[in-house]
C-alpha positions in Angstrom: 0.0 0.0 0.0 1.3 3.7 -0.8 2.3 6.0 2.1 0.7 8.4 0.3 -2.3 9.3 -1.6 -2.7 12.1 -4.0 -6.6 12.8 -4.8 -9.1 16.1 -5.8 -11.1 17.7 -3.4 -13.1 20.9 -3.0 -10.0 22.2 -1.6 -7.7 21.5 -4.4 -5.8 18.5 -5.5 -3.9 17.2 -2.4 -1.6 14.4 -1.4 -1.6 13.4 2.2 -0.5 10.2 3.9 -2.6 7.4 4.3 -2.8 7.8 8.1 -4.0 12.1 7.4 -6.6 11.1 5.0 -7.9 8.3 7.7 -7.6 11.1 10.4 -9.3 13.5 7.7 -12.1 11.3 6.9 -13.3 9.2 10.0 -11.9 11.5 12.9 -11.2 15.1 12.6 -14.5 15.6 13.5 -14.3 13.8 16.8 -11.0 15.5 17.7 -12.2 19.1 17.1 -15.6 18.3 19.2 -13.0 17.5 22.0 -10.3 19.8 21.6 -9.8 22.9 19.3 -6.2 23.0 19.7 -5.5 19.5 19.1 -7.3 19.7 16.2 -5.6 23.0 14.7 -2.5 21.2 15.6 -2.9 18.3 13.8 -4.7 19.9 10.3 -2.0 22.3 10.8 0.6 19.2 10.6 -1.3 17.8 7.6 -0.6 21.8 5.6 -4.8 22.5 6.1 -4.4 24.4 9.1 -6.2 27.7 7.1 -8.8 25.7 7.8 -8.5 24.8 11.1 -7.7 27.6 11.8 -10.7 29.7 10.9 -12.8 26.3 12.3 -11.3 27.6 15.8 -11.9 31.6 15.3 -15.5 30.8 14.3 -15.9 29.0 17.4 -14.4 31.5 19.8 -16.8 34.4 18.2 -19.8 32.4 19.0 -18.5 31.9 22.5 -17.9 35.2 22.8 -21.0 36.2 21.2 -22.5 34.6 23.8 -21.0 36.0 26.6 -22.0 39.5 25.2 -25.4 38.1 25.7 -25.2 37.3 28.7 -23.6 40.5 29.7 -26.7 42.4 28.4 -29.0 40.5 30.2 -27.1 41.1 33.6 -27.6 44.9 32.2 -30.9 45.0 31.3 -31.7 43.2 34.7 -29.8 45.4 36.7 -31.7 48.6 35.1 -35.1 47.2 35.7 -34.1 46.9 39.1 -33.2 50.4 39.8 -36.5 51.0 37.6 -34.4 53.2 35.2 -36.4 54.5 32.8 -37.4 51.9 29.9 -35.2 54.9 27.5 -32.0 53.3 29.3 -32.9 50.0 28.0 -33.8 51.6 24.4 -30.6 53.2 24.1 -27.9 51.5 25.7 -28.7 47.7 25.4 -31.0 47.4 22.6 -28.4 48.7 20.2 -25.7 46.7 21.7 -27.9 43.6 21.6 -29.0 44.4 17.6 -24.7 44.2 17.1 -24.7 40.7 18.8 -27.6 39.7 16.8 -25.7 40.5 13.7 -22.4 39.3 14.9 -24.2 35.9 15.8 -25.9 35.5 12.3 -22.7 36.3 10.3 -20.6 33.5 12.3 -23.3 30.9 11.9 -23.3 31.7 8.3 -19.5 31.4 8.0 -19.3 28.6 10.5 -22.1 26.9 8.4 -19.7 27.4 5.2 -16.5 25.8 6.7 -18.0 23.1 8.2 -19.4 22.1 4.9 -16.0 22.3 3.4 -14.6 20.4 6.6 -17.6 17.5 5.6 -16.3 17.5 2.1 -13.0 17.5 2.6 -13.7 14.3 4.8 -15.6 12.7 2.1 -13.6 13.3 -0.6 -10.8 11.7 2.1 -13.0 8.7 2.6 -13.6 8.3 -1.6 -10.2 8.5 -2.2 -8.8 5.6 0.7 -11.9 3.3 -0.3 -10.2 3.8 -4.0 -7.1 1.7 -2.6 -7.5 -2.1 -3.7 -7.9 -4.4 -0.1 -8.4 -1.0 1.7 -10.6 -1.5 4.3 -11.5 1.5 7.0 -10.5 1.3 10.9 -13.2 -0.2 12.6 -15.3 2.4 14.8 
């Protein structure tokens, strides 16, 4: 068996190791649901850590995104319970919330478009090792 593969994908003819494209196609997924840096790491090893990479910055905007909320709603709280005038709400959080809105639907969108390239770099992974005569995938 080759030590290496060379195959087209969405991202571009590559040529990867058997042992990548197996990581590629059956576990990078896994490995970035259980650690970010691992993963960037390891795509980063395999010359695909532009994608990793922005996989990871996606990830921390939502996080953060999501902190913002939560800092808002500690706001918005804390001025009902000083009954501040609903105007303070109006004009200091509800613009402020509007920016994490938008923030949050940009991400997903972006997030939404590397994942899919993630998915079909995997596949196209998965096509080209079940291309190998006698290759047979790692059982789960």
């Amino acid at each position: 068996m080759p030590t290496k593969i060379e195959f087209a994908t969405p991202e571009g003819r590559l040529s990867l190791s058997i042992l990548d494209a197996q990581f590629m196609a059956y576990d990078a997924g896994e490995l970035a649901y259980r650690s970010t840096r691992d993963f960037v790491a390891r795509m980063q090893s395999m010359g695909l850590g532009e994608l990793a990479e922005t996989y990871a910055r996606l990830l921390a905007q939502n996080k953060v995104s999501v902190m913002e909320l939560h800092e808002a709603r500690e706001d918005a709280q804390a001025c009902l319970e000083h009954q501040d005038e609903g105007s303070v709400i109006a004009e200091r959080i509800m613009p402020r919330l509007e920016e994490i809105r938008e923030t949050i639907a940009r991400t997903q969108v972006d997030m939404r478009a590397n994942v899919e390239r993630l998915a079909s770099l995997s596949a196209a992974c998965d096509t080209a090792l079940r291309q190998i005569p006698g290759y047979r995938p790692p059982m789960p």
